[in-house]
PANU-195166 format. One record per atom (N, C-alpha, C): residue in one letter; y, x, z; residue number from 0; atom name. Coordinates in pm, whole numbers, plus 50000, padded with zeros to 5 digits. Layout:
// residues N
<lofi a <Y X Z> NUM CA>
...
This chain:
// residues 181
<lofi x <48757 51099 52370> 0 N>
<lofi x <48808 51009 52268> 0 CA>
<lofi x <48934 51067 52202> 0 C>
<lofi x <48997 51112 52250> 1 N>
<lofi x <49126 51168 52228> 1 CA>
<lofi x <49099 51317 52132> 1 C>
<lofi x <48998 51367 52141> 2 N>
<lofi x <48993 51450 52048> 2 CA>
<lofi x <48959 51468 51972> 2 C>
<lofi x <48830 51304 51990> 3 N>
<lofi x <48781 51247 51837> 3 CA>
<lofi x <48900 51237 51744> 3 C>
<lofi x <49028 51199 51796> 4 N>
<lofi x <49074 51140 51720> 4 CA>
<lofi x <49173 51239 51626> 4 C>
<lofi x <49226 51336 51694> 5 N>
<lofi x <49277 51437 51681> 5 CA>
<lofi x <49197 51527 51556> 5 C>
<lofi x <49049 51575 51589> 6 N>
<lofi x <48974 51604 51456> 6 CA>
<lofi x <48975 51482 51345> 6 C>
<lofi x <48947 51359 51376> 7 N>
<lofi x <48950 51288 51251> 7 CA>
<lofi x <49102 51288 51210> 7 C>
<lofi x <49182 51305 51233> 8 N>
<lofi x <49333 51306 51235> 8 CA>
<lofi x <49324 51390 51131> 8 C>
<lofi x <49290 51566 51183> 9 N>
<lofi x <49267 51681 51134> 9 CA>
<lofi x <49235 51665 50969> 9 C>
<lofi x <49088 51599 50968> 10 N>
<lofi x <49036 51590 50835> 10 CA>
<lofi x <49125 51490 50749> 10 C>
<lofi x <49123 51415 50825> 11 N>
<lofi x <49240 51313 50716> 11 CA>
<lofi x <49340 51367 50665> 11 C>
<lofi x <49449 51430 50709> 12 N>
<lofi x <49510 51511 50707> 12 CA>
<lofi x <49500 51615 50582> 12 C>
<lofi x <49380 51702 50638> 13 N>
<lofi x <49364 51805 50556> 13 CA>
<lofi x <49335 51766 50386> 13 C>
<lofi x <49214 51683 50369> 14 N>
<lofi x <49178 51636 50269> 14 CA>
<lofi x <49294 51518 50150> 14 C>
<lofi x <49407 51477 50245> 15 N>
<lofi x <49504 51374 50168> 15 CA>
<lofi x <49591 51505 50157> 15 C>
<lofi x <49638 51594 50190> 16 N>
<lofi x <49720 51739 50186> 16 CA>
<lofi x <49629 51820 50053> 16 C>
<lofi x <49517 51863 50067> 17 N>
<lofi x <49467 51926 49942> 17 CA>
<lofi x <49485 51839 49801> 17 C>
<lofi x <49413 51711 49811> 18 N>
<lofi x <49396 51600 49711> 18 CA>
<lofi x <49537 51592 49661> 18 C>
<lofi x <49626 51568 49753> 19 N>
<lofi x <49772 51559 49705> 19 CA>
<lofi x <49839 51679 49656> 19 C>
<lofi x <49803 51788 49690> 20 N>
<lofi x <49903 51923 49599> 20 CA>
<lofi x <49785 51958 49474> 20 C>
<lofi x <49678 51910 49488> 21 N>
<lofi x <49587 51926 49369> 21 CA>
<lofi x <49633 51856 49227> 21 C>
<lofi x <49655 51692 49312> 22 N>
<lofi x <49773 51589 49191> 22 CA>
<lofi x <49876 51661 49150> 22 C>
<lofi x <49946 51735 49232> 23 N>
<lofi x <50075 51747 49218> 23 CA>
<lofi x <50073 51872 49057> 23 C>
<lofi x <50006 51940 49118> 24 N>
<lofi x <49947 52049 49046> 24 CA>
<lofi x <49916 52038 48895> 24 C>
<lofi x <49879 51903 48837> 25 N>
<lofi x <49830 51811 48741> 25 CA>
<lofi x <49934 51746 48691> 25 C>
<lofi x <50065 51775 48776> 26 N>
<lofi x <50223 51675 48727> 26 CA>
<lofi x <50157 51489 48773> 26 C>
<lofi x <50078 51448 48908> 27 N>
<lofi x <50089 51373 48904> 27 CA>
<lofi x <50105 51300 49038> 27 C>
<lofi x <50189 51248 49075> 28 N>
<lofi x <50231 51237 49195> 28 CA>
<lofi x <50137 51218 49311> 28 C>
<lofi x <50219 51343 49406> 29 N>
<lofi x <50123 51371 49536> 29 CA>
<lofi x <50033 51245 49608> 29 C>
<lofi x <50104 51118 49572> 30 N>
<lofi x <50029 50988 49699> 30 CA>
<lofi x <49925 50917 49613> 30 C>
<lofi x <49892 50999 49493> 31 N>
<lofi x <49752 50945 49392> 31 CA>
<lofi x <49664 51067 49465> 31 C>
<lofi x <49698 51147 49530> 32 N>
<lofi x <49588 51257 49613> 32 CA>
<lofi x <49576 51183 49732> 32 C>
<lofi x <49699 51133 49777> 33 N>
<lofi x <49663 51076 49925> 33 CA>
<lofi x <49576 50983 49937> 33 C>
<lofi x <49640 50883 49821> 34 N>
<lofi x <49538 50711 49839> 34 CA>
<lofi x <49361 50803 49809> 34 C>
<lofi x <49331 50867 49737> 35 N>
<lofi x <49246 50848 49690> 35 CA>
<lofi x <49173 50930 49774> 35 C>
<lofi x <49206 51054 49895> 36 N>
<lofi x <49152 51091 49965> 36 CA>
<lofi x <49134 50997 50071> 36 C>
<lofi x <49176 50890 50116> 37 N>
<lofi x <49133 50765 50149> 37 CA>
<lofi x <49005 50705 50148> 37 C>
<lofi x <49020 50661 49978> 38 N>
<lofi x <48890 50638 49939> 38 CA>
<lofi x <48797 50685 49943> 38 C>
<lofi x <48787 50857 49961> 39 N>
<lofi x <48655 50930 49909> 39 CA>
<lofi x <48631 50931 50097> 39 C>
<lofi x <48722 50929 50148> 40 N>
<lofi x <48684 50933 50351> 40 CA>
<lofi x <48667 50824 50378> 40 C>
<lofi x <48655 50691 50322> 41 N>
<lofi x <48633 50569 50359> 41 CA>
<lofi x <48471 50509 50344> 41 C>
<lofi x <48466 50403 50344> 42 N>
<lofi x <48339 50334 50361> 42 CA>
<lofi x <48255 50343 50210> 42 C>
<lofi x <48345 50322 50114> 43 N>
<lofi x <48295 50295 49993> 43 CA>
<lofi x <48241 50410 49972> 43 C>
<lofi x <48278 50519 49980> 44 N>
<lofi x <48177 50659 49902> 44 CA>
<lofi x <48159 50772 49972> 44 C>
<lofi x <48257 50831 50143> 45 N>
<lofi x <48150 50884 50215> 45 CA>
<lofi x <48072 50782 50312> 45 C>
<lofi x <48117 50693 50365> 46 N>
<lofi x <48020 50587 50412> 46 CA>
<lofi x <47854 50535 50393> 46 C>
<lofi x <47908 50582 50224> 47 N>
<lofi x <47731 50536 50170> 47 CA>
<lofi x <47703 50645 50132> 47 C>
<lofi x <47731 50738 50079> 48 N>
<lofi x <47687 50890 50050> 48 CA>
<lofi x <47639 50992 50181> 48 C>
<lofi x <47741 50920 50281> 49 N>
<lofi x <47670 51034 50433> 49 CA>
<lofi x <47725 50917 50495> 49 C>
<lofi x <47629 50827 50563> 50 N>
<lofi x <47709 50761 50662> 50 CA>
<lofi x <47703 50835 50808> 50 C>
<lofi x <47601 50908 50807> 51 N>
<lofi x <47623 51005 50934> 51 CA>
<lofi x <47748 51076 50988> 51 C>
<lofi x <47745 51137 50846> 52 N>
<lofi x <47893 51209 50854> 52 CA>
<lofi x <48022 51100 50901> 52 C>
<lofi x <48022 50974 50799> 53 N>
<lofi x <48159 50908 50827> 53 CA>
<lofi x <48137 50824 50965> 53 C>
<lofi x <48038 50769 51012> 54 N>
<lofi x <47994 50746 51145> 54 CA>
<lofi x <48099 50826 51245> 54 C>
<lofi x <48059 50961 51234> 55 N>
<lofi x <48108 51103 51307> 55 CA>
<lofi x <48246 51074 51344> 55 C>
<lofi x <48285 51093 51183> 56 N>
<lofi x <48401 51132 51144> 56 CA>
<lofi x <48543 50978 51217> 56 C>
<lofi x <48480 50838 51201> 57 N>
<lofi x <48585 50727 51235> 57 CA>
<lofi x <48525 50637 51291> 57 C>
<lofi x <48362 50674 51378> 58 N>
<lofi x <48319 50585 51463> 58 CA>
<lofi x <48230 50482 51343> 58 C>
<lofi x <48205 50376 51473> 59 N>
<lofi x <48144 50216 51420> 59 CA>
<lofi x <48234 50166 51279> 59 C>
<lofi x <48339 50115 51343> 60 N>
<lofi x <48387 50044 51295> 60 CA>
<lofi x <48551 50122 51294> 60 C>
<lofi x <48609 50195 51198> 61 N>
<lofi x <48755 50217 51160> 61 CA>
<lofi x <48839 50107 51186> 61 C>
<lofi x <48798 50016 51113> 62 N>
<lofi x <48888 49900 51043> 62 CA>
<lofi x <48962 49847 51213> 62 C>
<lofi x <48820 49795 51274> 63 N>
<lofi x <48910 49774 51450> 63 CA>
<lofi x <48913 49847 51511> 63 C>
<lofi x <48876 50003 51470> 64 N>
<lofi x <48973 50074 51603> 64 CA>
<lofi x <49125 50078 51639> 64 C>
<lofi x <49164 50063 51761> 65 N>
<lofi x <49273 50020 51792> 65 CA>
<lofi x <49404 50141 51763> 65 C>
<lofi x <49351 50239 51773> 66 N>
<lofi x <49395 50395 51807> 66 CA>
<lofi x <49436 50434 51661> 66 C>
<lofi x <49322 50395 51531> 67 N>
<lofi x <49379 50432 51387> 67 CA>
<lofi x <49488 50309 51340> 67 C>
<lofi x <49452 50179 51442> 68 N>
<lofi x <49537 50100 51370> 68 CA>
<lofi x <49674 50151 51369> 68 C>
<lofi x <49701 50162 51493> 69 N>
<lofi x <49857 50199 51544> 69 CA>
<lofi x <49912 50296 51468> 69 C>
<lofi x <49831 50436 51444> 70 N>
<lofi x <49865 50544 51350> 70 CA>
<lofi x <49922 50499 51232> 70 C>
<lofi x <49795 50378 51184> 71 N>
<lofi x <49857 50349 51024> 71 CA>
<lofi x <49939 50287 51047> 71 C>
<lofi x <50004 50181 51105> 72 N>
<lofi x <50072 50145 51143> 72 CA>
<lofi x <50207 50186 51161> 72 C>
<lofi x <50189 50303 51240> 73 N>
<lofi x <50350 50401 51285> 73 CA>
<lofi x <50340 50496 51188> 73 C>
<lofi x <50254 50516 51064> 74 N>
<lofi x <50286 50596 50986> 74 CA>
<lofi x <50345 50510 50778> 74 C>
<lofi x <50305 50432 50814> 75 N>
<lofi x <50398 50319 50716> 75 CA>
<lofi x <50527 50319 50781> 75 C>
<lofi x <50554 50300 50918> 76 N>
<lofi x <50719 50232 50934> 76 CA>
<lofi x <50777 50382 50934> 76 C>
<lofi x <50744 50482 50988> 77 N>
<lofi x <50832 50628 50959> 77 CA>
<lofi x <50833 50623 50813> 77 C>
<lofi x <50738 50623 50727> 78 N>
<lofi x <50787 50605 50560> 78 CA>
<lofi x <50854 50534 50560> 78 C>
<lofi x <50902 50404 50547> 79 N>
<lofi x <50970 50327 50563> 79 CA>
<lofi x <51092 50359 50601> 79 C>
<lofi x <51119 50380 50712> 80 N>
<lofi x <51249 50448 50772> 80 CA>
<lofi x <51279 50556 50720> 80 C>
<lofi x <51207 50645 50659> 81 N>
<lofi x <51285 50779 50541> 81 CA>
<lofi x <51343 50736 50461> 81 C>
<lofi x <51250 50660 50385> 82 N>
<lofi x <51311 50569 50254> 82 CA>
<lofi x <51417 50475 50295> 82 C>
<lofi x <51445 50470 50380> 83 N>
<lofi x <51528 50369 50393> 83 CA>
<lofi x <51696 50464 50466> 83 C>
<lofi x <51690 50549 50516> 84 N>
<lofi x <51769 50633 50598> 84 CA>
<lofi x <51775 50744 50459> 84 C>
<lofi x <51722 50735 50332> 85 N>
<lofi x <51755 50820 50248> 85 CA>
<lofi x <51869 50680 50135> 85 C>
<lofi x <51807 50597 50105> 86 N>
<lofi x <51843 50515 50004> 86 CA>
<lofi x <51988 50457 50089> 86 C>
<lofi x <52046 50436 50206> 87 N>
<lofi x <52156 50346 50246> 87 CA>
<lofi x <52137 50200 50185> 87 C>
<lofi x <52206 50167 50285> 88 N>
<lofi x <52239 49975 50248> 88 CA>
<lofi x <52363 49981 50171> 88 C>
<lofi x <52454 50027 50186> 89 N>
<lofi x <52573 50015 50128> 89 CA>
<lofi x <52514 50022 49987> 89 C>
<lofi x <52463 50168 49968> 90 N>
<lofi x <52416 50161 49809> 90 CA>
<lofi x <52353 50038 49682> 90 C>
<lofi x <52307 49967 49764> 91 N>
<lofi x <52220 49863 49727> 91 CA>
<lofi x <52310 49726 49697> 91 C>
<lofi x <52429 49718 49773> 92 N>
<lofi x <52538 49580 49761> 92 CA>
<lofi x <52589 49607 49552> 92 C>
<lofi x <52585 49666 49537> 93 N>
<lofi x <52652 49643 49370> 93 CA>
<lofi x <52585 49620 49296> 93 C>
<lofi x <52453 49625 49313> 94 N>
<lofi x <52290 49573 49231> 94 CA>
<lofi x <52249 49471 49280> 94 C>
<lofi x <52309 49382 49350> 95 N>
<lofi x <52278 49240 49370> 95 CA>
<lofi x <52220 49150 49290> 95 C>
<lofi x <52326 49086 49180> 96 N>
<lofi x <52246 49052 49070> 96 CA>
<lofi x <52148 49085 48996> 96 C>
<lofi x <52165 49200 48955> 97 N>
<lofi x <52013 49281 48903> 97 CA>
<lofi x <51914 49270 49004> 97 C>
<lofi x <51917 49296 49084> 98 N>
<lofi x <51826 49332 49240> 98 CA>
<lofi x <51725 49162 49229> 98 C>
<lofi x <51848 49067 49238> 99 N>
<lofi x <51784 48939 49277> 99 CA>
<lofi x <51690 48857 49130> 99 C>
<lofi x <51769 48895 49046> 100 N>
<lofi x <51682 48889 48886> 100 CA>
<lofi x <51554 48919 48855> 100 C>
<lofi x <51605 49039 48908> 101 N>
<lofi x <51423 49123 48877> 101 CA>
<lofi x <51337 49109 48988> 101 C>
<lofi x <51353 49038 49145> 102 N>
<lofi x <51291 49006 49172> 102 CA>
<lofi x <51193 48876 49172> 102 C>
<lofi x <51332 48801 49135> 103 N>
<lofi x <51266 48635 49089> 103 CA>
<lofi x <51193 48614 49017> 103 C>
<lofi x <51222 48699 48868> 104 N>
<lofi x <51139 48740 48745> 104 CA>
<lofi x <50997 48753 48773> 104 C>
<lofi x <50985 48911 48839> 105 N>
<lofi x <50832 48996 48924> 105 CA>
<lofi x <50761 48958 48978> 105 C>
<lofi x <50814 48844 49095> 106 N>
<lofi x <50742 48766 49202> 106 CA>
<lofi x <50665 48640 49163> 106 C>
<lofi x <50809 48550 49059> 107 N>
<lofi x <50762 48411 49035> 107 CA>
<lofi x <50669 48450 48901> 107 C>
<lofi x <50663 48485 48806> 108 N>
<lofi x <50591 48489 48739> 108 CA>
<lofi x <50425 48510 48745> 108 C>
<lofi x <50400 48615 48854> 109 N>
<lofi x <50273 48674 48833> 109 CA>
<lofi x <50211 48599 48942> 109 C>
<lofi x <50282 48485 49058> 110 N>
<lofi x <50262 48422 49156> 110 CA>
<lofi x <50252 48300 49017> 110 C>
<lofi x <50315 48200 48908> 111 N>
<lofi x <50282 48110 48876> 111 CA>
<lofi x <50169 48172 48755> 111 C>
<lofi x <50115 48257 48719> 112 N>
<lofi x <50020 48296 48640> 112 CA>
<lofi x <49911 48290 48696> 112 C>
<lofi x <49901 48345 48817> 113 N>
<lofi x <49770 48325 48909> 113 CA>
<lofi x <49762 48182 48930> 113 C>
<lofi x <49837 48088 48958> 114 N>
<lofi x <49839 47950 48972> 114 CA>
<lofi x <49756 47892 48855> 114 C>
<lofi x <49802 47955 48748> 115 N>
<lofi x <49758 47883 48645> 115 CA>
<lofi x <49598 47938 48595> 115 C>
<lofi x <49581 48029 48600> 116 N>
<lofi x <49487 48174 48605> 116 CA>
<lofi x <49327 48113 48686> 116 C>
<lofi x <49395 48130 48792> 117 N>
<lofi x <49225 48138 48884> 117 CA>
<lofi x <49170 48009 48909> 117 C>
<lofi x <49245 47856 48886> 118 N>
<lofi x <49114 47764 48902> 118 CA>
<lofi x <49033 47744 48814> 118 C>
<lofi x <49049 47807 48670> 119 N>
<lofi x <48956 47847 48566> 119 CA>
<lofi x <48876 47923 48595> 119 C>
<lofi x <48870 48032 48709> 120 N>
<lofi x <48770 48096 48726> 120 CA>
<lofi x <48725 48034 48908> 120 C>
<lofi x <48591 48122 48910> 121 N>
<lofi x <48480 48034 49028> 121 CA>
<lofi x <48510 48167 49143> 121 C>
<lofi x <48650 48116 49148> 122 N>
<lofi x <48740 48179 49274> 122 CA>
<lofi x <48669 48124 49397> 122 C>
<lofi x <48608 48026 49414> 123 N>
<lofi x <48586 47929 49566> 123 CA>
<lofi x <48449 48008 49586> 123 C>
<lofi x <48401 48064 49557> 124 N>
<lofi x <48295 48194 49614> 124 CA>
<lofi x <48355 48292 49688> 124 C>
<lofi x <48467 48290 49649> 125 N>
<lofi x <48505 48374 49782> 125 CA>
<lofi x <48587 48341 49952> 125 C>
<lofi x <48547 48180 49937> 126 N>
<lofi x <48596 48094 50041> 126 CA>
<lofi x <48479 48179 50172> 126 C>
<lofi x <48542 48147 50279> 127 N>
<lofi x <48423 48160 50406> 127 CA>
<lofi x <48355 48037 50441> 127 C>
<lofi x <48331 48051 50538> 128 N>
<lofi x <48279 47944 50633> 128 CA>
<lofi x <48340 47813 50601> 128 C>
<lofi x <48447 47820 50642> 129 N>
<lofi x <48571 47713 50643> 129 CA>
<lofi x <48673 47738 50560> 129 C>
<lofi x <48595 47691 50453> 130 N>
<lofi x <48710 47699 50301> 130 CA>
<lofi x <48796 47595 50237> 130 C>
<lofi x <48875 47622 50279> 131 N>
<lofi x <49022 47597 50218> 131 CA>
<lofi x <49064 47626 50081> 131 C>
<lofi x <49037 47550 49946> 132 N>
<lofi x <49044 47606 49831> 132 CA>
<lofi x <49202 47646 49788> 132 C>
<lofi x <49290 47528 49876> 133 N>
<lofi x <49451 47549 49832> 133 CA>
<lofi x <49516 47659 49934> 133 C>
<lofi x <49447 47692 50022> 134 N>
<lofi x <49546 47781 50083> 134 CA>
<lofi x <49434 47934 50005> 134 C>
<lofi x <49315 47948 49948> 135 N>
<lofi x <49252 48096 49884> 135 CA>
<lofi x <49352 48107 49764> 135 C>
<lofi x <49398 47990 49713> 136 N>
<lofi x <49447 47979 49616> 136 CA>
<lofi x <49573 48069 49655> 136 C>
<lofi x <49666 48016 49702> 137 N>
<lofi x <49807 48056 49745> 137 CA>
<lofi x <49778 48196 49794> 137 C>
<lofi x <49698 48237 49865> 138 N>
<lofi x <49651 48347 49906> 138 CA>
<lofi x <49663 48451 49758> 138 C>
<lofi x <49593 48396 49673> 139 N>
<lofi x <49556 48484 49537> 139 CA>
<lofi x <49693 48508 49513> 139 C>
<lofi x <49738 48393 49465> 140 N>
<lofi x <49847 48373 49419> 140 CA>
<lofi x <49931 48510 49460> 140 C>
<lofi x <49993 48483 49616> 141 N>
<lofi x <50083 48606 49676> 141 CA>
<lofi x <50021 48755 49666> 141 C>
<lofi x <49873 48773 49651> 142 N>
<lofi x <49809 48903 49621> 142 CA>
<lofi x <49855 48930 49538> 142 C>
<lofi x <49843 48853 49401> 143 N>
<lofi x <49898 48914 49297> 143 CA>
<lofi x <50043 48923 49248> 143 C>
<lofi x <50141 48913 49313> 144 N>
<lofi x <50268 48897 49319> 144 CA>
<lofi x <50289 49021 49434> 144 C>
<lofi x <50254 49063 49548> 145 N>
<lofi x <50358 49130 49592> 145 CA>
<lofi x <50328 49276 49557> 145 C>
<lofi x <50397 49328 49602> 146 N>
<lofi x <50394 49483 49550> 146 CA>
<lofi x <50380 49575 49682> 146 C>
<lofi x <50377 49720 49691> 147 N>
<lofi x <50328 49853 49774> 147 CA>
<lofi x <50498 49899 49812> 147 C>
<lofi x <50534 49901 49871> 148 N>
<lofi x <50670 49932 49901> 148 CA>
<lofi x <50602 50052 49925> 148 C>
<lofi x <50546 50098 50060> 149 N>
<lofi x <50472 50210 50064> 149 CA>
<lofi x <50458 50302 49937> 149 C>
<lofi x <50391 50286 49863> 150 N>
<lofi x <50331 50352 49734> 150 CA>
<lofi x <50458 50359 49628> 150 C>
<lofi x <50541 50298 49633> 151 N>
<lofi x <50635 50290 49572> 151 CA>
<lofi x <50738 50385 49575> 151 C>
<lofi x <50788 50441 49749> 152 N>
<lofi x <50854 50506 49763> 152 CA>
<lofi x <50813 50645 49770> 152 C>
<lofi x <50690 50648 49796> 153 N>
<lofi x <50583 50797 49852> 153 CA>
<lofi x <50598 50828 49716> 153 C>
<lofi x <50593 50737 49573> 154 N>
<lofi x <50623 50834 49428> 154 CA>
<lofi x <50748 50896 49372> 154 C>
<lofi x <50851 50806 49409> 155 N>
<lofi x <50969 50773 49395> 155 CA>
<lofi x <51050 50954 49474> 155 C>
<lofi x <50948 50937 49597> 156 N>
<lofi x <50987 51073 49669> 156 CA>
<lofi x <50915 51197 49661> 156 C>
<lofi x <50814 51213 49585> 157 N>
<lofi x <50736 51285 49502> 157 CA>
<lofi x <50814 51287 49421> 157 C>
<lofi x <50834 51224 49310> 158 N>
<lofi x <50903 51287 49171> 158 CA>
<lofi x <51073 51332 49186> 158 C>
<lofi x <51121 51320 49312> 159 N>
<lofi x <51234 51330 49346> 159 CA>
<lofi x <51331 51219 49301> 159 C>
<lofi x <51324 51153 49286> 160 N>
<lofi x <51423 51053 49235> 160 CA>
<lofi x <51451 50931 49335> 160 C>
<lofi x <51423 50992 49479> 161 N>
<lofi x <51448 50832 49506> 161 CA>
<lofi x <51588 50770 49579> 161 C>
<lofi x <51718 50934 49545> 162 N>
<lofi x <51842 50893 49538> 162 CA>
<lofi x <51904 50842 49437> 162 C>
<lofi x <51846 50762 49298> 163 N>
<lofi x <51845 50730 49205> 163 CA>
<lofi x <51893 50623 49228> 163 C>
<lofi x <52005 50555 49087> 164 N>
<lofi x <51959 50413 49089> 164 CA>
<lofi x <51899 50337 49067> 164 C>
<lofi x <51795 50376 48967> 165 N>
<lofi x <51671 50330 48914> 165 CA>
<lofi x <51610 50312 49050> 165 C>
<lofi x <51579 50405 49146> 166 N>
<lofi x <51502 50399 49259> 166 CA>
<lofi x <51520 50304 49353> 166 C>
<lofi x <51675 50257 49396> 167 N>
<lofi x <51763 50189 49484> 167 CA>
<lofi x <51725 50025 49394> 167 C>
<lofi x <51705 50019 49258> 168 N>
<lofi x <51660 49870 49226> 168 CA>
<lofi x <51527 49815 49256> 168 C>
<lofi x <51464 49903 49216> 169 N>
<lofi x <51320 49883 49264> 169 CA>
<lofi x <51302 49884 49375> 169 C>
<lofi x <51321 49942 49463> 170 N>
<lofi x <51307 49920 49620> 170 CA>
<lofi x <51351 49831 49668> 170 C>
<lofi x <51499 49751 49632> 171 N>
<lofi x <51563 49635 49661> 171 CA>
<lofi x <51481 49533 49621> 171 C>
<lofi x <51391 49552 49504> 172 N>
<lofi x <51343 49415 49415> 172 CA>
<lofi x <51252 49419 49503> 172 C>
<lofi x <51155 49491 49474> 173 N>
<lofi x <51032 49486 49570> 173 CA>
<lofi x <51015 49434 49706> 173 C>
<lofi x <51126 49491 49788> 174 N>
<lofi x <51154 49482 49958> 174 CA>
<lofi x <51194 49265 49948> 174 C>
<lofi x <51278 49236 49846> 175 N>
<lofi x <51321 49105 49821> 175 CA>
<lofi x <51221 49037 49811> 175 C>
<lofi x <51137 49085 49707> 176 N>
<lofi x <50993 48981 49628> 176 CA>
<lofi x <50916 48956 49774> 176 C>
<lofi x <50856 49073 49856> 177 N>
<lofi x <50778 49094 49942> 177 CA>
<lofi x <50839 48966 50050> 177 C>
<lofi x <50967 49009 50068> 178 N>
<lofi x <51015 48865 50131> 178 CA>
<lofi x <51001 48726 50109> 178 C>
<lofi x <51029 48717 49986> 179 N>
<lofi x <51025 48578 49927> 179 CA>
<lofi x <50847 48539 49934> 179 C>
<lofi x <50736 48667 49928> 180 N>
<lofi x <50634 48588 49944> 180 CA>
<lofi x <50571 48600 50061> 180 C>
């Protein structure tokens, strides 16, 4: 098991590393190679194109293996902790107002648009078993309101800028909004 995981490690790896200096190569930031070597190793298109292969490659079922969870898992919070051990807290106290503006703005808006938005459409098809139309609702709602902190900073640190202050607002807004929803 352990070395299953280590080769699928391997390929993941290898293929989000090529995909990403291939972007880069194109002037377009390295984590549009990563996400998308994702996609092409995931269910949607080697899954159905070779499911043998992706079988191989992440087992039955990826989604509950316990072993990739943790990875993705401990490999968001080390991003996290770069970005965060690069940007300082101190830096972030004089953009307060701005910080809290543009998050109230970002969050409440696209959270009361969906409000207003999806009971016009035949959203309750995507209820389960035991559907709850006001909490799919609120659900939508916060989908479309929060943002990729992840993806945010992986560009931010690709294009080099994420000792910026431009960089230090957005990360504050975002990290805020994500809170508030």
């Amino acid at each position: 098991m352990v070395g299953d995981v280590f080769i699928t490690l391997a390929v993941a790896i290898a293929v989000a590393l090529g995909l990403g200096q291939l972007c880069q190569l194109v002037r377009i930031p390295r984590v549009v190679g990563e996400i998308f070597a994702g996609v092409l190793l995931g269910t949607d298109i080697l899954g159905r194109l070779i499911p043998g292969a992706h079988r191989i490659l992440w087992g039955e079922n990826a989604q509950s293996n316990p072993v990739f969870i943790l990875l993705s898992a401990l490999g968001t919070v080390l991003l996290m902790f770069v970005a965060g051990f690069e940007i300082g807290r101190k830096s972030i106290g004089k953009e307060g107002k701005t910080i809290f503006g543009l998050a109230i703005g970002s969050a409440v808006l696209p959270f009361m648009a969906a409000l207003l938005i999806v009971p016009a459409l035949d959203y309750q098809t995507l209820c389960g078993v035991k559907c709850d139309p006001v909490s799919l609702l609120l659900m939508i709602a916060i989908a479309a309101s929060v943002t990729s902190i992840p993806v945010i900073t992986r560009i931010f640190m690709d294009l080099g800028i994420l000792q910026t202050r431009f960089a230090r607002i957005v990360l504050a807004t975002a990290t805020l909004e994500d809170l508030l929803l």
